[in-house]
C-alpha positions, 0 to 999 in steps of 0.5 A, a space after each residue: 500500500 503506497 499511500 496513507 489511509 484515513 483511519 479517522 478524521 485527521 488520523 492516518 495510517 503510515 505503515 508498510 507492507 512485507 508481504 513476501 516475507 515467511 519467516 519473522 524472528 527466526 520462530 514464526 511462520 508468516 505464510 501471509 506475510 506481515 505489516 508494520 503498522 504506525 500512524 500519523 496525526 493532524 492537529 492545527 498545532 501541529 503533527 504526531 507520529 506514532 511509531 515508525 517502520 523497518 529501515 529497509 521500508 523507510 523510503 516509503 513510510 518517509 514518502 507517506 508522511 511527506 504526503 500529509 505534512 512537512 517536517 517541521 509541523 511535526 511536534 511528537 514522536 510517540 515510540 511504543 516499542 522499540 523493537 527494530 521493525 518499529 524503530 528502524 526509521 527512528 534515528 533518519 526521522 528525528 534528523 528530518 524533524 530535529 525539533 520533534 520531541 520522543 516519548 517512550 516508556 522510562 525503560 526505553 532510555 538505555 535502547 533509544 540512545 542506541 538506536 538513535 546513535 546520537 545524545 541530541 535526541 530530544 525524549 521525554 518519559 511517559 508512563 500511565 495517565 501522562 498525557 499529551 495534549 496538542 491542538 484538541 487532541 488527548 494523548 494517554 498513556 498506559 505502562 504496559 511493560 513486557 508486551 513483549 519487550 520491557 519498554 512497550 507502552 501504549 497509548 489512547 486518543 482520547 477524542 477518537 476513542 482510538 487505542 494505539 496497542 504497540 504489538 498487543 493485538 496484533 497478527 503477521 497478516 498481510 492484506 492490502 484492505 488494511 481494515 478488519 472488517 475488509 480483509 480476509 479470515 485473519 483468525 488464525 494469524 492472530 491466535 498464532 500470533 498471540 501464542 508466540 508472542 504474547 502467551 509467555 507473558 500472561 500476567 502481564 497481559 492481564 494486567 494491560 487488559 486491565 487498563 484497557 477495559 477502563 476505556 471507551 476503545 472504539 478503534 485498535 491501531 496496532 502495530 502488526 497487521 489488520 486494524 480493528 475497528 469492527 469489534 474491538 472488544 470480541 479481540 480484547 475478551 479472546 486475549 483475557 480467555 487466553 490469559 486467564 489464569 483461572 484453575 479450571 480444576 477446582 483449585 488443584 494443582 497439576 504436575 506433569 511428567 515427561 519421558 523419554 526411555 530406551 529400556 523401561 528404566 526411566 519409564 519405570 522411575 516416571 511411574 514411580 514419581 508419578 505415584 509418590 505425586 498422586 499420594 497427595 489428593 490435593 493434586 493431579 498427576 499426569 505421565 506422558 511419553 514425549 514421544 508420542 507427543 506433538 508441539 502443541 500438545 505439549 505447549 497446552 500441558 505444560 501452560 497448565 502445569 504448575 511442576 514439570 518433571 522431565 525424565 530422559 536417558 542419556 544417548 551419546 553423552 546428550 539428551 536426545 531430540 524429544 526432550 529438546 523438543 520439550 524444552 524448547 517449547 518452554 519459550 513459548 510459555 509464562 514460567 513465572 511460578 513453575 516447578 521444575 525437576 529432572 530425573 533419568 537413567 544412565 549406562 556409563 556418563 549420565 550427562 543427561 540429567 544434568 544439561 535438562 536440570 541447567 536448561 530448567 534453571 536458566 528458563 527460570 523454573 524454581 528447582 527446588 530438588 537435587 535431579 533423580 539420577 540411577 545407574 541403569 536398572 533401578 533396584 526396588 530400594 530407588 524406585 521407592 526413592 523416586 516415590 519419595 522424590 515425587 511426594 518431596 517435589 509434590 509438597 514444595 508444589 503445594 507450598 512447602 517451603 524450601 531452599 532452591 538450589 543453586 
């Protein structure tokens, strides 16, 4: 789309297209392409902008603006994140308009000065109900940090009754109509989207959402896609679902066990664990064969789960791929609060145990158990230990407490 589009009176649409691209930052499809959206306003005072584009595309973002106003009518620069597909034009726009004057979030100064390679910038820091007022329009804005980078804000127009998101809301969905109501079926892209995204950040999602219900939203400008303006509401209640962190299972908690096994060994202490878990009737166990599992699945036990139990041999001195597979996964997830443990058998090294246990550590799991580590068959005597560690790692799920491990 080569030229602005009135979103609402005096209020435009600056972004640009990348329709061929296919994959963005190295974890996700985008079979439709993407946009990255920002925006412009017109007020007698003088003009806003709102967020910018990736530098490749900036000869065009730079050709819109230049097609609604001068340079030095521009006064603000709003910058909700930061993040180089939304900043890349940055530092070439405030040498255009030296005069303009940043917002961002407090957490922002340290990344603008390093995008903008220069201390003559003119910023300001913003956080929730500053606000902006220029010619009879009413900027506010909202803190809502981690969505997804530390320094994402938001903002609300206030006469328009318009949210500017940032990325919340968004979808790598390409399609020239622009508008919700005009594309096609973008369902897909924005649940897809919101998993990668936006998933590993639930509480904080909550925590936007609630600022956002407090106003009169009538219009969504993202930064990412279709802009909503047909039922803003519909797209705001799917993103409080997704996030709800409401126990579905009548205040019991779930632990989850994984496995990989070569000769029934490591299976055999599963099974073990998973018992000494289930002792406890104030949770739920369940036991799973990693190899009979498919990404998604594992994503949606293990958001549910509030302990995680890995058990794996060691094959060639590593953990083998189901249990990377696993732990990847886990990026894709809020791990705030989670549990984490690890157990397996070995034949000769048993590094296994050990490389899932530092991974665990390093997602930020609270480990709060030395790993369960047997030289091959296990004798009665450890599985009746497996058993012990189960009911162990069971209280400290329940609230025990305990001194993590280093």
């Amino acid at each position: 789309m080569s030229r602005a589009v009135e979103v609402s009176k005096d209020i435009y649409y600056i972004g640009v297209s990348d329709p061929d691209i296919r994959t963005f930052d190295i974890i996700m499809k985008t079979a439709n392409g993407t946009t990255y959206n920002a925006y412009l306003i017109k007020t007698v005072d003088g003009v806003i902008i709102l967020d910018t584009v990736k530098e490749e595309f900036s000869d065009e973002f730079f050709s819109k603006v230049e097609s609604l106003c001068s340079y030095d009518e521009i006064k603000y620069i709003i910058m909700h994140h930061l993040e180089p597909d939304h900043s890349g034009a940055l530092p070439e726009l405030t040498k255009r308009a030296p005069d303009a004057k940043v917002f961002i979030s407090p957490m922002a100064q340290p990344m603008l000065k390093s995008i903008a390679k220069t201390d003559n910038m003119k910023f300001e820091t913003v956080w929730t109900n500053k606000e902006l007022t220029l010619g009879g329009k009413t900027l506010k804005f909202l803190s809502t940090p981690n969505l997804h980078w530390p320094e994402t804000m938001s903002s609300y127009l206030v006469e328009d009754k318009i949210l500017f998101s940032g990325d919340v809301f968004g979808s790598h969905y390409y399609d020239n109509r622009l508008f919700d109501d005009l594309v096609g079926d973008f369902n897909y892209a924005f649940k897809y989207y919101y998993d990668h995204i936006m998933r590993p950040f639930k509480s904080d999602v909550i925590r936007a959402l609630s600022l956002y219900e407090t106003l009169d939203i009538e219009t969504i400008c993202n930064l990412h896609g279709p802009i909503i303006r047909k039922n803003p509401s519909k797209y705001m209640e799917l993103y409080k679902k997704w996030s709800s962190t409401e126990d579905r299972l009548h205040g019991k908690k779930i632990i989850s066990i994984f496995y990989v096994t070569s000769y029934k060994n490591t299976k055999n202490m599963a099974h073990s664990i998973y018992e000494g878990v289930e002792a406890d009737e104030n949770l739920i166990a369940n036991i799973y064969d990693m190899t009979a599992l498919d990404e998604q699945n594992m994503i949606t036990i293990l958001e549910e789960s509030t302990g995680i139990l890995i058990g794996s041999p060691t094959i060639n001195g590593d953990v083998p791929k189901p249990v990377w597979d696993l732990l990847s996964c886990m990026m894709l997830l809020e791990k705030k609060g989670k549990f984490g443990g690890c157990f397996g058998s070995y034949g000769w090294s048993g590094e296994a145990v050990e490389m899932m246990n530092s991974r665990l550590k390093a997602l930020k799991f609270r480990v709060p158990l030395e790993p369960m580590k047997i030289k091959l068959i296990p004798t009665k005597e450890e599985l009746h230990n497996c058993y012990v560690y189960g009911v162990e790692f069971g209280e400290m799920v329940n609230g025990k407490m305990v001194e993590m491990t280093l």
